[in-house]
C-alpha positions in Angstrom: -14.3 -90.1 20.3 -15.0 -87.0 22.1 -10.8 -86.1 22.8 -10.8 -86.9 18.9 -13.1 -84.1 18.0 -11.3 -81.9 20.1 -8.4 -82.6 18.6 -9.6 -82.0 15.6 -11.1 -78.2 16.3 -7.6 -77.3 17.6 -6.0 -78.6 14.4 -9.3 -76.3 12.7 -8.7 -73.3 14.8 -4.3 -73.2 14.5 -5.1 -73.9 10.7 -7.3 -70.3 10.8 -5.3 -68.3 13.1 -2.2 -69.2 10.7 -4.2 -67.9 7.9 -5.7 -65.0 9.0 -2.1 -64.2 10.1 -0.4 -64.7 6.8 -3.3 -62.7 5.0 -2.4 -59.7 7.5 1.5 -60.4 7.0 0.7 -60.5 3.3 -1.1 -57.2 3.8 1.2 -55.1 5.6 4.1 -56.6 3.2 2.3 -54.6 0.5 2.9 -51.4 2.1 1.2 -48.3 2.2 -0.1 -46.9 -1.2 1.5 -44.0 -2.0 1.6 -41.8 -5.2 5.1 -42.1 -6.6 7.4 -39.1 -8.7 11.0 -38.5 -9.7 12.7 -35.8 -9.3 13.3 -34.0 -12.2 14.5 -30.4 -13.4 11.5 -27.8 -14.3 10.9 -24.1 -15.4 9.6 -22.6 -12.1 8.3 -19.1 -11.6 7.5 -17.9 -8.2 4.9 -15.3 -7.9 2.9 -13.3 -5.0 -0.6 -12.7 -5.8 -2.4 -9.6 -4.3 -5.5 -8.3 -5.3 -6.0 -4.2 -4.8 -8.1 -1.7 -6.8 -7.0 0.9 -10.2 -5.7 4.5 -9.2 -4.3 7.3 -11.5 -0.9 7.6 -10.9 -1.7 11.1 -10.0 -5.3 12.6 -8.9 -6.3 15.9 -7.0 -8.8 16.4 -4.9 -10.2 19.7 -5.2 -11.6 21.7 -2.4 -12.8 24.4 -0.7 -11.2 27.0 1.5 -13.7 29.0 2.0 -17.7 28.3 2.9 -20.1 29.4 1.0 -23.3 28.3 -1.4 -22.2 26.8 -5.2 -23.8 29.0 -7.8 -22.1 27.1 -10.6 -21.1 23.9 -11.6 -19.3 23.9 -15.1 -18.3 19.7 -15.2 -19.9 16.4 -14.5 -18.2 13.3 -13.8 -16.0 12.3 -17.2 -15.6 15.5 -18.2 -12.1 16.2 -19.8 -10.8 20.0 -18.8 -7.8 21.5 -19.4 -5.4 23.3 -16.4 -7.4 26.4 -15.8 -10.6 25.5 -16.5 -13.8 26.5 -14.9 -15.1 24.4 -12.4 -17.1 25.9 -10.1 -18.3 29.1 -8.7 -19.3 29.9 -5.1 -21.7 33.0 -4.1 -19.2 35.9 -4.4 -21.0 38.3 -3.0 -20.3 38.4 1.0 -16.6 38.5 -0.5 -17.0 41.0 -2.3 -18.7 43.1 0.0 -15.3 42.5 2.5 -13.0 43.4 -0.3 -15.0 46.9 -0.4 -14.9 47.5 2.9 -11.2 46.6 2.9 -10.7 49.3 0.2 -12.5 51.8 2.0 -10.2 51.1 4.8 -7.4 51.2 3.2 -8.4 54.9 1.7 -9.0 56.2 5.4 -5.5 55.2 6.7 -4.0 56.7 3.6 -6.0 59.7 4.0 -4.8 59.8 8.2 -1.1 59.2 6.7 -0.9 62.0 5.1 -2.6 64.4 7.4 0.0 62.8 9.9 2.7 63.2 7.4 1.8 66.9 7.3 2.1 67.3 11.0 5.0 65.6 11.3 6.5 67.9 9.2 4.9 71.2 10.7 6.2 69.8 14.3 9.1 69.9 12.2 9.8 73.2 11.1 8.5 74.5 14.1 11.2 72.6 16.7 14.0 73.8 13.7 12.8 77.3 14.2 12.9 77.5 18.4 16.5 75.9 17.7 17.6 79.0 15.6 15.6 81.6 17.4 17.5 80.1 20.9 21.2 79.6 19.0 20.8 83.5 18.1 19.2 84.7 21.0 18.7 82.6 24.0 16.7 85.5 25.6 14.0 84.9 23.0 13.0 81.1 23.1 13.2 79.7 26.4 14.2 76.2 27.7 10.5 75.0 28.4 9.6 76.0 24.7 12.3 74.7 23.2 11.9 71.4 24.7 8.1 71.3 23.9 8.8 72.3 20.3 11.2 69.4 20.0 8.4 67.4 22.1 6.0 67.3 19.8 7.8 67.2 16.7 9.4 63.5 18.3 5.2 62.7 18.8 4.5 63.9 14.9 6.9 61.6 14.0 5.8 58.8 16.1 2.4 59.2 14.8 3.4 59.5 11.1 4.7 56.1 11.5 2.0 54.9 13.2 -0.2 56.2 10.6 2.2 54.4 8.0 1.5 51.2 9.7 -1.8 51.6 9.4 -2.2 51.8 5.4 0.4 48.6 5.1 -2.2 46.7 7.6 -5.4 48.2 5.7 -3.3 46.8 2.7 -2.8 43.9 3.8 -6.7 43.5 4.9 -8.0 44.4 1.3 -5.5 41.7 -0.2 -6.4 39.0 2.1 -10.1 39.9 1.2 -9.3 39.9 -2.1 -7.7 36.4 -2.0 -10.7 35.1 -0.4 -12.8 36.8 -3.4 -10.7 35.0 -5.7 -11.4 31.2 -4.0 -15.0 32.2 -4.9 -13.8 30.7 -8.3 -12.6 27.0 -8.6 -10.0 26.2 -11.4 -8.6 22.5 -12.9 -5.4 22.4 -11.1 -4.3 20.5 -14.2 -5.0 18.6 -17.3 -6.9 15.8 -17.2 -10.5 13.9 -16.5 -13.2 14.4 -13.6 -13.6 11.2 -12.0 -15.5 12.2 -9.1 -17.9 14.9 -8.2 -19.3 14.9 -4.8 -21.3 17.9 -4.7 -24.1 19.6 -6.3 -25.2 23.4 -7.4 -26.8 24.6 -4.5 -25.1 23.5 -1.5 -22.9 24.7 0.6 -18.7 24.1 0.2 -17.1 23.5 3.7 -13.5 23.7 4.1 -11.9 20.0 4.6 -10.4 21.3 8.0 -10.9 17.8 10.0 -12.2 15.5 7.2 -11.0 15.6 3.9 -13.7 14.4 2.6 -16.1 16.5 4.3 -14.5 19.4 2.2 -14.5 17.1 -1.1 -15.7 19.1 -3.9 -14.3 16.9 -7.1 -11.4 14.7 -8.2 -9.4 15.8 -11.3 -7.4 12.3 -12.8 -4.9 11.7 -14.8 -5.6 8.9 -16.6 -2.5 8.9 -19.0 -0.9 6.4 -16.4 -2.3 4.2 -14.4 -1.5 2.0 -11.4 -2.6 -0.6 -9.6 -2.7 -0.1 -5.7 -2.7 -3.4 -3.8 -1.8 -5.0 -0.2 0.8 -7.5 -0.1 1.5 -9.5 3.2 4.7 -9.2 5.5 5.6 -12.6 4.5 5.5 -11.8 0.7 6.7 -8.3 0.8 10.1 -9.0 1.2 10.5 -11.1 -1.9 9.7 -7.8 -4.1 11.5 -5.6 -5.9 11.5 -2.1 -7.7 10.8 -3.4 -11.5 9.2 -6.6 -10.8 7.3 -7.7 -13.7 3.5 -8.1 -13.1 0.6 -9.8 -14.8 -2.8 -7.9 -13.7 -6.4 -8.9 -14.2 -9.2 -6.3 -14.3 -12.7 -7.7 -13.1 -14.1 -4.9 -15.2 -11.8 -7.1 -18.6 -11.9 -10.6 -18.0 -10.9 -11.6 -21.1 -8.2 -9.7 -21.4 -4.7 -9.8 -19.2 -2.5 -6.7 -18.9 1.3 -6.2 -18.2 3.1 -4.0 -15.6 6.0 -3.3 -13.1 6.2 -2.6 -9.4 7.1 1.1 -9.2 7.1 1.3 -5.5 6.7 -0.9 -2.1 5.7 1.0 1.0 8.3 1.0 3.8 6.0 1.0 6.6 2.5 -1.0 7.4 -0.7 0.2 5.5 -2.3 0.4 8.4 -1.6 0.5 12.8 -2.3 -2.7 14.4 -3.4 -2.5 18.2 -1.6 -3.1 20.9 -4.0 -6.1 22.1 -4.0 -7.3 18.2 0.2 -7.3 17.5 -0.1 -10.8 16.3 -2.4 -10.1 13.8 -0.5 -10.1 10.0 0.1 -6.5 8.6 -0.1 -5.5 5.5 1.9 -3.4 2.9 1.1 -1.0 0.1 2.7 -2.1 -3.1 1.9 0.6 -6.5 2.2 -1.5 -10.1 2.4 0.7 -13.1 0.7 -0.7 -16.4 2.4 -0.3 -19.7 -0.7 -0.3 -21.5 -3.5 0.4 -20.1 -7.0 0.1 -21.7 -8.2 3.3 -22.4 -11.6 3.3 -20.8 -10.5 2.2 -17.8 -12.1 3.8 -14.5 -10.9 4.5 -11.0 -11.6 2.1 -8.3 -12.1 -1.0 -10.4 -11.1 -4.0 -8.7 -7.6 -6.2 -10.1 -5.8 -8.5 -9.5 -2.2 -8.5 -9.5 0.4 -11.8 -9.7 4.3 -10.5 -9.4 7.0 -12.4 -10.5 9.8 -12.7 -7.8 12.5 -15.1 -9.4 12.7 -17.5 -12.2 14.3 -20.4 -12.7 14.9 -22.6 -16.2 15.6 -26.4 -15.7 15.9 -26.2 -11.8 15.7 -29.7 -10.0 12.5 -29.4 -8.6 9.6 -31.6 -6.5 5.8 -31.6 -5.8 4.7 -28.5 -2.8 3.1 -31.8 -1.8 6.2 -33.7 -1.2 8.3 -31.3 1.3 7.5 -32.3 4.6 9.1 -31.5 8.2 10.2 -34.5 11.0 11.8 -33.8 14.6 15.5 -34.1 14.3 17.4 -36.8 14.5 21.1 -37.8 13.3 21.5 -38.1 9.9 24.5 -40.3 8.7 23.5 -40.6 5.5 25.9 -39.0 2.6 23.1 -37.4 0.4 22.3 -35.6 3.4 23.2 -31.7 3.4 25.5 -30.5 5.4 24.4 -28.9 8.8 20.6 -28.5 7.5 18.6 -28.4 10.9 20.7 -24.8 12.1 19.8 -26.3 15.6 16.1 -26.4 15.2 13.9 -29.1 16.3 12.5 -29.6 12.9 13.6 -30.5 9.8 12.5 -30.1 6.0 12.5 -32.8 3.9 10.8 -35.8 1.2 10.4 -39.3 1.3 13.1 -41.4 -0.9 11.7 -44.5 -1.8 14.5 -47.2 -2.3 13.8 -50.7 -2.4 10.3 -50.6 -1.7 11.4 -48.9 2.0 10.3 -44.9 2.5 13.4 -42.9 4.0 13.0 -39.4 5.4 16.0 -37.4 3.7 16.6 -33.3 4.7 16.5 -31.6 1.6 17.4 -27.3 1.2 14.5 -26.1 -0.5 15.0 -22.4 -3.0 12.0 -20.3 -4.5 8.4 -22.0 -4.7 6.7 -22.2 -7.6 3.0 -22.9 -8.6 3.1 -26.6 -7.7 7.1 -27.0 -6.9 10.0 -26.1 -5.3 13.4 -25.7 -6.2 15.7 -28.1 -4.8 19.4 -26.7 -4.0 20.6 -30.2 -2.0 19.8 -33.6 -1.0 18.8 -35.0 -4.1 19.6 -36.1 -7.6 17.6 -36.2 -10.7 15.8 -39.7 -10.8 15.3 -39.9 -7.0 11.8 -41.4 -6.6 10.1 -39.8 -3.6 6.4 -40.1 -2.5 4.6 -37.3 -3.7 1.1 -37.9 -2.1 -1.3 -38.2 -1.0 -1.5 -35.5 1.5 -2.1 -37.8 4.6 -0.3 -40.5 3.7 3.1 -38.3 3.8 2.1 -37.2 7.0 2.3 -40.5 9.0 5.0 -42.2 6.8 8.0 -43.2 9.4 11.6 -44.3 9.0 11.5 -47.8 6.8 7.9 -48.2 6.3 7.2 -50.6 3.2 5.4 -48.3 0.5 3.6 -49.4 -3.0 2.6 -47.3 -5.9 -0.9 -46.3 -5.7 -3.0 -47.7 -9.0 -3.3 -45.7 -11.6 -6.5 -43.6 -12.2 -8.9 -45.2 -14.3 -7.2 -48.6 -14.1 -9.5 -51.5 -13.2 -9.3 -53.1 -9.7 -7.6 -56.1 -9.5 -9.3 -59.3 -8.5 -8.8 -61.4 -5.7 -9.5 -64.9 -5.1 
């Protein structure tokens, strides 16, 4: 009785291991879910998005070169002026007083000019007349005097030029004092709005000689173009061009998108990336000229800025998704492209699904758009490749048995 019941449970217990192994069998038959797509042609645009701030396409900074107190300030910030305009004045008096000192200068070494000029041209006379007195009678000038007479008539002469020299420098003083007069008065440099004034009537104007912005007095704009000043990465900045179109989006007009074209692309890093920092990514200035810009738009506003690098219309195309990379290995398969892993130890490429079976297959990739890429080789329109999810592409392997994953919304089917 007792070898019966044993029996029995071994019977029981094969019975349930052969289940339990069919039900796992039958499981991993199913495959992995995976979300399924076919390669089909698109429209694809690829873009680089950079965000940067509004600039005039031309501004001036105006300041001083001179220091002294602001007695008068004629604009305020959004002012229009006109090229030679009033903008400010600075205390002109300690200028003034230099220019009259300069003239009185300048009226003394004229005045010493010619009293040298007139010596000069006694010393003159006086060596010509020893010569003739000496040529007609040589006992009646003698050697010493004629040499003195000559003597001093060289000195005159040196001294009448010195004297000459003098009035150019004196000159040269009272212009220099009366350009420094003249800084006393700040003009518009040209047409166009105030969009910045940094001082107010009362203080003092520095020069700008180590900071230019300690010397900032005001910013004339012209606002009849403007630009848009952003920082594109050194991965991106190679795809653009001169004349790139460009959608741009003002925070300041959210409702409103404008139109443009990249007018130029810096040649060297916007800014200088220490030594102990190299591997950090650079950045480079990239200008985009609007077409129409609105017309009460200000400086400094922040914008947005998507430029189109390269189009394509009805491209074969995939999911970003999709394009995954596995190490090399020998590819014998005709659809394959030609030479695609260059020697690397990677290589791009999707999932075909054929049969129920997942096969890695290299593919050459072009531009990316939004949500695709271009595909140049590899595949053919109608190729069903797993296109998600993210994970599951990940650890997919050579001849691993996928199913399509359920539709969204679609009720769960029962088991028994």
């Amino acid at each position: 009785m007792k070898r019966k019941r044993v029996i029995i449970g071994g019977i029981a217990l094969v019975a349930i291991v052969v289940v339990a192994g069919g039900m796992l069998r039958g499981r991993r038959d199913k495959g992995v879910e995976v979300r399924l797509e076919e390669v089909a042609r698109r429209d694809l645009v690829s873009t680089v998005t950079a965000s940067g701030k509004i600039q005039p396409q031309t501004k001036v900074d105006v300041s001083s070169d001179i220091t002294g107190r602001i007695i008068e300030l004629r604009v305020r910030e959004g002012d229009v002026v006109q090229k030679g305009d009033l903008l400010l004045r600075i205390d002109p008096s300690t200028f003034e007083a230099s220019v009259a000192r300069a003239e009185a200068g300048l009226a003394s070494a004229q005045a010493s000019a010619v009293q040298s000029e007139a010596n000069r041209t006694q010393a003159e006379r006086a060596a010509q007349r020893a010569r003739e007195l000496r040529a007609q009678n040589p006992n009646l000038v003698s050697d010493e005097a004629l040499e003195q007479a000559e003597t001093q008539f060289e000195v005159a002469k040196a001294v009448a030029v010195s004297a000459e020299r003098q009035v150019d420098q004196a000159r040269a003083f009272l212009q220099e004092a009366r350009d420094q007069l003249a800084k006393t008065v700040l003009r518009a440099p040209m047409a166009g709005q105030v969009t910045r004034v940094a001082v107010e009537e009362g203080e003092v104007a520095v020069p700008g000689t180590f900071s230019r912005e300690t010397g900032l007095l005001m910013t004339v704009s012209d606002l009849s173009v403007i630009q848009v000043s952003v920082q594109v990465d050194e991965t991106d900045v190679v795809r653009l061009h001169l004349g790139d179109s460009t959608e741009i989006t003002i925070d300041a007009f959210p409702d409103t998108t404008f139109t443009g074209r990249v007018t130029e692309i810096s040649q060297s890093s916007s800014r200088l990336v220490a030594a102990a920092s190299t591997d950090r990514a650079v950045d480079y200035d990239v200008e985009i000229t609007l077409d129409n810009p609105p017309p009460d738009v200000r400086p400094d506003l922040s914008a947005t800025a998507k430029i189109v690098t390269a189009t394509r219309d009805s491209t074969l195309s995939i999911p970003i998704i999709a394009l995954t990379v596995r190490e090399n290995t020998p590819i014998s398969s005709e659809t394959a492209p030609a030479d695609t892993s260059k020697g690397e130890k990677e290589t791009e490429g999707v999932f075909v699904v054929q049969g129920g079976l997942a096969q890695f297959r290299p593919v050459k990739v072009g531009i990316a758009g939004e949500e695709h890429f271009e595909v140049l080789e590899g595949l053919t329109v109608g190729d069903s490749i797993v296109a998600g999810p993210y994970q599951a592409i990940r650890d997919l392997k050579d001849s691993t048995r996928v199913r399509p994953m359920a539709a969204e919304g679609a009720a769960p089917r029962r088991t028994s």
